[in-house]
C-alpha positions in Angstrom: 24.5 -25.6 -34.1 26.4 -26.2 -30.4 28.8 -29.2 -30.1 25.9 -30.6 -27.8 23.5 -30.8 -30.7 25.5 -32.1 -33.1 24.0 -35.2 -33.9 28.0 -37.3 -34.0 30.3 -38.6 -37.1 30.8 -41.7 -39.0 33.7 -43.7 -40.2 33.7 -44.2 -44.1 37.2 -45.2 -45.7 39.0 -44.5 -41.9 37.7 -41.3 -41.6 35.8 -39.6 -39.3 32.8 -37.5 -40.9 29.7 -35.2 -39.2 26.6 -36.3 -39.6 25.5 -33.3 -41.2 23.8 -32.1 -44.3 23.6 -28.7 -46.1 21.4 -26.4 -43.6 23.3 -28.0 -40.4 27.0 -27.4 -42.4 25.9 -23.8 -43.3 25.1 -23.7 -39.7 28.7 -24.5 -38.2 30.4 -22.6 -40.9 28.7 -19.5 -40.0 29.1 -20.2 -36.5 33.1 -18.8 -37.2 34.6 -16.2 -36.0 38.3 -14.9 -35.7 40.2 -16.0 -33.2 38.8 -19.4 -33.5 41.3 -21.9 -35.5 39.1 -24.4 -37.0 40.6 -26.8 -39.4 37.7 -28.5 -42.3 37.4 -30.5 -45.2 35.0 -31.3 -47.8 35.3 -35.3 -48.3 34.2 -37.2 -51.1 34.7 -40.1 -52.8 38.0 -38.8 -54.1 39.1 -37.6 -51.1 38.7 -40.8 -49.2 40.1 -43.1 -52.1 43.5 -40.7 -51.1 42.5 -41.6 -47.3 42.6 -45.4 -48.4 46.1 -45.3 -50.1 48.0 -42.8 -47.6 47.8 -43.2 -44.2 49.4 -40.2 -43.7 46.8 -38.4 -45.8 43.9 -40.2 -43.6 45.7 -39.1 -40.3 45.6 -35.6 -41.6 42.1 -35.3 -42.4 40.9 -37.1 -39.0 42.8 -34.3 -37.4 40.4 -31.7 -38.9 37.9 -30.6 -36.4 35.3 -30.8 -38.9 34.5 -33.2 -41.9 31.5 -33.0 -44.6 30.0 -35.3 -46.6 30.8 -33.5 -49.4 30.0 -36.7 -51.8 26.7 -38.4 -52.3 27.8 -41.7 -51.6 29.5 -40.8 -48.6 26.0 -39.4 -47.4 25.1 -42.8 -48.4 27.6 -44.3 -45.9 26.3 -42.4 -43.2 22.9 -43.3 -43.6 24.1 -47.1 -43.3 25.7 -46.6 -40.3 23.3 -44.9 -38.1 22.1 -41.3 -39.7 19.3 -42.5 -41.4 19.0 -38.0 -41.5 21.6 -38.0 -43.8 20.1 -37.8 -46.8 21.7 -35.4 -48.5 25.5 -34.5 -49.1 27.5 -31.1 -47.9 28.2 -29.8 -51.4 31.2 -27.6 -51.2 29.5 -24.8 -53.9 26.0 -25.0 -51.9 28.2 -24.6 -48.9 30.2 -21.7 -49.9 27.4 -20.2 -51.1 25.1 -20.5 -48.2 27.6 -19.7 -45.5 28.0 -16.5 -47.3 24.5 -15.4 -48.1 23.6 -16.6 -44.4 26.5 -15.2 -42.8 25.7 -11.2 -43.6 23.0 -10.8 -40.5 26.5 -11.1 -38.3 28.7 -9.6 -40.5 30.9 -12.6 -41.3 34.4 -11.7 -42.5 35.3 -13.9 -45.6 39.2 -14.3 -47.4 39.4 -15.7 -50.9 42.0 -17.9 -51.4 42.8 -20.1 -54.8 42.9 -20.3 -58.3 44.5 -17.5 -60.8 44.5 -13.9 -60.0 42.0 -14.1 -63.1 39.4 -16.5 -61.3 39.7 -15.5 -57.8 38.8 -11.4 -59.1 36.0 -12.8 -61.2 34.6 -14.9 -58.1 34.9 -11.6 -55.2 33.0 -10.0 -57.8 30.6 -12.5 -58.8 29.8 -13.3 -55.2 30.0 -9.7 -54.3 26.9 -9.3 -56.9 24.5 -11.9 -55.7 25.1 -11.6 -52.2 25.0 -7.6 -51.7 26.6 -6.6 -48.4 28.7 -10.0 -48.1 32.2 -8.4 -47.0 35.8 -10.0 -48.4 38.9 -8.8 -46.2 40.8 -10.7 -48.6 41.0 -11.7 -52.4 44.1 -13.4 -53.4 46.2 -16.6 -56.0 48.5 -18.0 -54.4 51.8 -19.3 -56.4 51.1 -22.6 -57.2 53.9 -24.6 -55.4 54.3 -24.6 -51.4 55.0 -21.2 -50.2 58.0 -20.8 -49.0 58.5 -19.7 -45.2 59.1 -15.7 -45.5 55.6 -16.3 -48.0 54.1 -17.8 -45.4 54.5 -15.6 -42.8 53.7 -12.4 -45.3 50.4 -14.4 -45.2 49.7 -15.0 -42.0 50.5 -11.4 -41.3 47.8 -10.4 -43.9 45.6 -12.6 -42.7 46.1 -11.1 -39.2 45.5 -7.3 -40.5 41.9 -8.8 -42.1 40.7 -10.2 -39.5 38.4 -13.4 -41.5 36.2 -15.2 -40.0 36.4 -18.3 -42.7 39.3 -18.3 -44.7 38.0 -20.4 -48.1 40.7 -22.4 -50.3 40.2 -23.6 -53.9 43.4 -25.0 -54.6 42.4 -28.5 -55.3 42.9 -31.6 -53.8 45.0 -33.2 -52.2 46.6 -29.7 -51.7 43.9 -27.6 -50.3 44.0 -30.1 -47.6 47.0 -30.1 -46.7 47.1 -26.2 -46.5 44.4 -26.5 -44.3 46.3 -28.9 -41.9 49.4 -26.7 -42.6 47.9 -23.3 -41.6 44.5 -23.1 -39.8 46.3 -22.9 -36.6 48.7 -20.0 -37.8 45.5 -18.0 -40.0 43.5 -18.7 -36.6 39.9 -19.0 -38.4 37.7 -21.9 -39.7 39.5 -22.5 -43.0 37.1 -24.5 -45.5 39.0 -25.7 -48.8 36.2 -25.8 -51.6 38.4 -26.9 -54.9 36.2 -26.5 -58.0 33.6 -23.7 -56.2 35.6 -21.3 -57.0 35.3 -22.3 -61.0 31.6 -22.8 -60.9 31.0 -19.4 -58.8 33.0 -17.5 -61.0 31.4 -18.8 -63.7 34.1 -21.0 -65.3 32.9 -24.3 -65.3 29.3 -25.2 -65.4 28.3 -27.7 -62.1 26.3 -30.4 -63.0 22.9 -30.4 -63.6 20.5 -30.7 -60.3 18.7 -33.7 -61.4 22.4 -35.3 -62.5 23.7 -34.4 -58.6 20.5 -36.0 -57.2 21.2 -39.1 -58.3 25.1 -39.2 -57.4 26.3 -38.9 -61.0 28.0 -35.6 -61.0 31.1 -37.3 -61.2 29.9 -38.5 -64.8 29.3 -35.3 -65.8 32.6 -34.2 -64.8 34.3 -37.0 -66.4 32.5 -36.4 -69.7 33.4 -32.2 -69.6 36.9 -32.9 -68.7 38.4 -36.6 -69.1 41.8 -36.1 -69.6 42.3 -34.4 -66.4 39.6 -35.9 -64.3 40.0 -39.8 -66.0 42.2 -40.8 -63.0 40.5 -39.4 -60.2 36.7 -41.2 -61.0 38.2 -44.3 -62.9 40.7 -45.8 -60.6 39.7 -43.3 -57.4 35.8 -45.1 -57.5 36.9 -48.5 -56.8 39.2 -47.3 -54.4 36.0 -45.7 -52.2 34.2 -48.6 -52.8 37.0 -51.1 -51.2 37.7 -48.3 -48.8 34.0 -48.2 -47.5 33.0 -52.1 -47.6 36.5 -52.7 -45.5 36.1 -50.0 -42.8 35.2 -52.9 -40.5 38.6 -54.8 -40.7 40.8 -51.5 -40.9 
């Protein structure tokens, strides 16, 4: 998918989103090669309650040169305002996924970058096993705290011997994000932060059933499986989309 056919973005909770669902996403995604800084996010209703409460956290994201409707109610918005196509949500596992199995008839270049040195082993080689031929240049936890600058650079210059084409981060959010608007330029490939993908491809965490995500209620399922860490983010982070989104005309 060219610039030219991309069908245009929406605003839901001040920022900008594509218009895009899950074959169209896939599409840009593999559509990376290196050389080509491209700076995405995955936004759902999380994401953009953060968007409503920080300004600097909203500037950041519509800065990215791509967005996804990673949430189903954020699909929703963009059907409302003008995509009636948008009928579906960018999931960030489906994404991940697809842009990988997709991405071998050009030889896409992939880095792995997130989660314990456990996880992110388990996930090259549980991708590595469905999708036979997929090649990772680069499989690596990061420290969890901001690198510092000499770490930085000894990443960048890895990054620079591999060679990626898309550069995936499962650090969670709101950090992932920011890594993304901290580095793309400097890893010079479409970086795509992912979060809990890397759990459910490795086989950590269970995603929620497909008839559960079909109806937007994946959040409940993720509530109920983990509620003391996930309590804040649905129970005081829903409302905050939901003000977000019916206010977008006034902000």
């Amino acid at each position: 998918m060219t610039t030219s056919t991309r069908p245009g973005t929406f605003v839901c909770c001040g920022v900008h989103i594509e218009a895009v669902t899950r074959q169209p996403a896939a599409d840009l995604v593999v559509d990376s090669h290196y050389g080509q800084a491209r700076a995405t996010h995955l936004c759902n209703a999380y994401t953009l309650s953060l968007a409503v409460r920080d300004e600097k956290f909203r500037a950041l994201l519509n800065d990215a040169d791509i967005n996804f409707a990673d949430g189903h109610y954020v699909a929703m918005v963009g059907r409302r305002r003008g995509y009636p196509d948008m009928n579906a949500r960018t999931y960030g596992p489906d994404l991940m996924a697809d842009t990988i199995d997709q991405g071998r008839a050009k030889g896409l270049k992939h880095y792995l970058y997130g989660a314990s040195p456990e996880t992110v082993a388990k996930l090259a080689e549980k991708l590595g096993e469905r999708f036979p031929g997929a090649e990772f240049v680069g499989v690596e936890s990061p420290p969890f705290r901001p690198l510092t600058p000499e770490e930085a650079d000894e990443l960048v210059a890895r990054v620079a011997a591999a060679k990626p084409d898309v550069f995936w981060v499962g650090l969670g959010t709101p950090r992932q994000d920011e890594f993304v608007a901290a580095y793309t330029k400097r890893l010079n490939c479409t970086v795509v932060p992912v979060g809990a993908a890397f759990d459910f491809h490795a086989g950590n965490k269970p995603s929620a059933p497909a008839a559960v995500q079909k109806y937007g209620m994946e959040w409940a399922y993720r509530l109920a499986t983990e509620p003391r860490r996930l309590w804040k983010r649905y129970l005081v982070g829903n409302p905050i989309f939901v003000y977000g989104a019916l206010t977008d005309r006034w902000r």
